[in-house]
TITI-711422 format. One record per residue (C-alpha): x, y, z. Coordinates in steps of 0.02 Angstrom, whole numbers, padded with zeros to 5 digits, always signed. Layout:
XYZ;...
// end
This chain:
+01843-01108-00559;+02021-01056-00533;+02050-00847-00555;+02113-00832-00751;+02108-00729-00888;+02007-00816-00963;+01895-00838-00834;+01893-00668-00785;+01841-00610-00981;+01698-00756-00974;+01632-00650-00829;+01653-00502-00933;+01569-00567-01068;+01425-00640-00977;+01390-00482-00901;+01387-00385-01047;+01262-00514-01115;+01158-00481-00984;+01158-00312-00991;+01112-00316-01177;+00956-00431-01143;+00893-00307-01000;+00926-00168-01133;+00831-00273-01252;+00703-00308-01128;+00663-00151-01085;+00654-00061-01241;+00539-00201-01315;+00402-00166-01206;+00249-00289-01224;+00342-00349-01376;+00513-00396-01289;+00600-00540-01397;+00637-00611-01212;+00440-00612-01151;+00447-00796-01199;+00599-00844-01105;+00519-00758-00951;+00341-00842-00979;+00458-00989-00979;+00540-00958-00820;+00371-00923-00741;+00297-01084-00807;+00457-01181-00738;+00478-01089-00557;+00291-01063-00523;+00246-01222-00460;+00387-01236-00365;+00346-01070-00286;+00196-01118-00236;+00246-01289-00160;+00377-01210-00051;+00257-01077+00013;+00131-01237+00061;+00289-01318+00142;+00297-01178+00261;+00122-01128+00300;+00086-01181+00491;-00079-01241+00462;+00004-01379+00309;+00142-01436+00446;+00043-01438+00605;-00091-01569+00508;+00075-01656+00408;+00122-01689+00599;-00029-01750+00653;-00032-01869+00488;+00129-01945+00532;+00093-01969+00715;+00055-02137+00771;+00082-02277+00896;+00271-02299+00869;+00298-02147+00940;+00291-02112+01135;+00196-02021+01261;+00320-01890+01260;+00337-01863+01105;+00165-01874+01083;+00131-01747+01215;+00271-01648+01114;+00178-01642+00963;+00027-01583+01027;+00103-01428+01099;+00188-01378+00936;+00006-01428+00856;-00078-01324+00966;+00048-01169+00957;+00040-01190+00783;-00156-01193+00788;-00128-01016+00881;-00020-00940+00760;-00103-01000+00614;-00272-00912+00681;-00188-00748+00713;-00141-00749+00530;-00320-00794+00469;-00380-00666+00558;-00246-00538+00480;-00285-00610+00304;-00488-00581+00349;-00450-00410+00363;-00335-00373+00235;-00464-00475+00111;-00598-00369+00211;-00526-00197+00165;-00482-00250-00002;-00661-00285-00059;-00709-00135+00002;-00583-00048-00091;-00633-00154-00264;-00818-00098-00207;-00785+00076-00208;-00711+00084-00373;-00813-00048-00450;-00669-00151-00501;-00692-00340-00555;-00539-00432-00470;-00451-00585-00460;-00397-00617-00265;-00215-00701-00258;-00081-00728-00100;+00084-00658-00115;+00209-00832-00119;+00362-00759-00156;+00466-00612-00173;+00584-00552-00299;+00577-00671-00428;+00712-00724-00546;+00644-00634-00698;+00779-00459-00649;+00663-00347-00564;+00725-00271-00397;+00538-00249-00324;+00446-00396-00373;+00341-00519-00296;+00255-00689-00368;+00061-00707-00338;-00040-00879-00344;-00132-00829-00494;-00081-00842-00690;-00151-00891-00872;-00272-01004-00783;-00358-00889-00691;-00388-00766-00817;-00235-00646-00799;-00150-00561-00916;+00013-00430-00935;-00005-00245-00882;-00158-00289-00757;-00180-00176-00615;-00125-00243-00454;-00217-00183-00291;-00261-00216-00105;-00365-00133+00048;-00246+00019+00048;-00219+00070-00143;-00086+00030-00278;+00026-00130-00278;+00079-00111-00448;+00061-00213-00607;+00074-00363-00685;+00244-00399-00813;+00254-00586-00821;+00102-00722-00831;+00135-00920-00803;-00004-01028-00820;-00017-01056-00636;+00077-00895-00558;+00105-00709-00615;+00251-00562-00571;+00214-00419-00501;+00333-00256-00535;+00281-00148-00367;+00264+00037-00377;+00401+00077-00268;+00511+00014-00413;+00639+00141-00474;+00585+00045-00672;+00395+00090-00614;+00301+00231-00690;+00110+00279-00655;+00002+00414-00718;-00077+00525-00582;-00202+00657-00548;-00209+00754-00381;-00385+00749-00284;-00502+00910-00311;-00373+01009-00403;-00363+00889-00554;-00179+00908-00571;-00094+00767-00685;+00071+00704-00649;+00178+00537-00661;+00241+00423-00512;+00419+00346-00497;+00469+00214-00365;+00631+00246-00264;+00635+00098-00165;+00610+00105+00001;+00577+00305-00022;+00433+00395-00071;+00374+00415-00232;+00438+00553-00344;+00304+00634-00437;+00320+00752-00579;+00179+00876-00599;+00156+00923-00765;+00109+01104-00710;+00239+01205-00613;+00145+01333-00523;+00022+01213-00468;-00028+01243-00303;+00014+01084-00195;+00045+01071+00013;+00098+00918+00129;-00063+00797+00142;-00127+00836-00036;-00182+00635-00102;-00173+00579-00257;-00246+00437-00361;-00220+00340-00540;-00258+00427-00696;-00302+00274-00779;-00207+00226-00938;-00276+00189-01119;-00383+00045-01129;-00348+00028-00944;-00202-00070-00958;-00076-00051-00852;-00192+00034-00743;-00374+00079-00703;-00415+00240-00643;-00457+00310-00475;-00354+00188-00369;-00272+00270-00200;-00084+00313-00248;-00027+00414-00081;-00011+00560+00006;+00113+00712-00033;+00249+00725+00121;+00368+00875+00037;+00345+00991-00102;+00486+01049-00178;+00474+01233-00205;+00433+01303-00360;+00570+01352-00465;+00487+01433-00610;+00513+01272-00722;+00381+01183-00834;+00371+01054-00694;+00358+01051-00509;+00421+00882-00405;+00348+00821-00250;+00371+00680-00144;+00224+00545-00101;+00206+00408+00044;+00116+00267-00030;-00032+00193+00038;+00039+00031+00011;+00177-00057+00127;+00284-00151-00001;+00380-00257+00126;+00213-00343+00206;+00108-00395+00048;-00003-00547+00081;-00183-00529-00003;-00184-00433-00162;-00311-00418-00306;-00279-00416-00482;-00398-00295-00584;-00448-00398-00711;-00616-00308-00757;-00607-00100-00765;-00760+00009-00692;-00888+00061-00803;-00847+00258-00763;-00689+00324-00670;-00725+00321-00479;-00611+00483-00473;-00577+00515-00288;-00724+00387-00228;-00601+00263-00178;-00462+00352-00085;-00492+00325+00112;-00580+00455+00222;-00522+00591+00304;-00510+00583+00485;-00643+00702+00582;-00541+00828+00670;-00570+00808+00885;-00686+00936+00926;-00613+01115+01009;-00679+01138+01199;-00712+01331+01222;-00709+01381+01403;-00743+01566+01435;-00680+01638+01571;-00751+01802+01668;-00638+01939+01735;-00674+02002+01887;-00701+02192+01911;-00587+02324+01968;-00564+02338+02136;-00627+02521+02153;-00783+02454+02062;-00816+02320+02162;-00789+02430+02327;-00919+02550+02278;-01023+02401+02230;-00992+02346+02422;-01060+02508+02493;-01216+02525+02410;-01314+02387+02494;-01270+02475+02685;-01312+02655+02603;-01488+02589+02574;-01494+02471+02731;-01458+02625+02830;-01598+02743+02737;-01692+02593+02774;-01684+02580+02960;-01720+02770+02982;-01856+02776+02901;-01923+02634+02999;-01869+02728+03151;-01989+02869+03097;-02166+02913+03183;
// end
């Protein structure tokens, strides 16, 4: 297209369409008049999500190769085949074992805060639905999942889920500057709400400003009406600055997540809330701190001490002898 007026005011105007349609969007909530076109989408690109993420799994081309091996080709080749096969074969088992632990630590996680969940695989990242933080998970209508489920693995929040095809679902991730979580601060209680900043730490808003907060404090999910978008009791982070108080009605501090957004794989979908709120029950132990060696250490005494200690023995040696010399 050649550089126009007129095509520069079609890029106007197509800009300022989508800008109305995220305004739309995000005002609308669950009712959004563009849900459907993103269901849509979802429906459409879903599939084809998931058949490029089989294209490129290891273990699908190492066993495509050895499908289309055959007589025609030679021993070299053959020979060169069976190394990628095998290196493949490698690779592929240091990634089972990865996704064995990650699955691992996730069901522990799910059985600490009695949540029923719906295991999925990440397959791909930031879909085309506008989101900046978003991945696509293997799961959708099919399987049971609906909007505003709580998404978790082995280390705590993911985030939640916006958009449901019949075959795969979007995931908005916490560390989304659009993401907002309620949150409640272990032992002290203290409520607050959770903003994503990208590849920051969370910004949390405590709804008391004097409360009493330090470096390491944890917090976890309040839990949301109906539980939807979230459960309760699911491992947010841990503070890393406190912003001093300022006398204000709130108090800001800053969170690491739990969660590493850039290296999702296995992930759980909440699609059954606990019968009670786990509280802090789910949120990781502490470590034990090394035990402190005490070594005590005796001075030695004075020098005038320890000369009159020196004499005593040949003051009572030498009464000793005399009186042995005695008749």
């Amino acid at each position: 297209m050649r550089d126009t007026r007129e095509s520069r005011l079609l890029l106007v105007l197509l800009i300022a369409i989508a800008f109305a349609l995220i305004t739309v969007d995000i005002r609308g909530g669950q009712e959004s008049p563009v849900d459907g076109a993103r269901q849509a989408a979802a429906a459409v690109f879903g599939p084809v999500e998931n058949g490029v993420a089989a294209a490129v799994d290891p273990i699908g081309n190492a066993i495509g190769a050895v499908r289309d091996s055959g007589e025609r080709h030679t021993r070299i080749a053959a020979l060169e085949k069976e190394n990628a096969e095998l290196k493949a074969e490698l690779g592929s088992d240091d990634r089972n074992r990865n996704r064995l632990r990650e699955l691992d630590a996730m069901l522990k996680t799910a059985g600490a805060g009695q949540y029923g969940i719906k295991g999925a695989q990440v397959v791909a990242i930031g879909a085309a639905q506008g989101f900046s933080w978003t991945v696509t998970v293997d799961v959708g209508a099919r399987d049971g999942i609906k909007r505003d489920m709580t998404v978790l693995n082995g280390a705590g929040l993911v985030g939640r889920v916006t958009t449901v095809g019949p075959s795969t679902s979007t995931v908005l991730l916490a560390n989304d500057p659009d993401f907002t979580v309620g949150t409640r601060m272990e032992k002290s209680d203290e409520l607050g709400f959770a903003t994503g900043q990208g590849d920051g730490p969370l910004l949390v808003q405590l709804l008391n400003g004097k409360a009493k907060v330090k470096e390491g404090d944890r917090l976890v999910t309040f839990g949301s009406s109906g539980d939807k978008p979230f459960v309760p009791g699911v491992p947010v982070g841990e503070i890393v600055r406190v912003d001093p108080a300022g006398g204000g009605l709130t108090r800001n501090v800053y969170v690491r997540p739990y969660v590493g957004f850039t290296k999702l794989d296995i992930v759980g979908v909440v699609v059954q809330a606990p019968r009670s709120n786990p509280r802090d029950m789910v949120l990781p132990q502490k470590p034990k701190p090394a035990p402190t060696v005490t070594v005590t250490v005796t001075p030695p005494p004075p020098d005038g001490q320890q000369a009159a200690d020196g004499q005593k023995p040949n003051e009572n040696q030498q009464g000793q002898d005399q009186g042995d010399a005695t008749p």
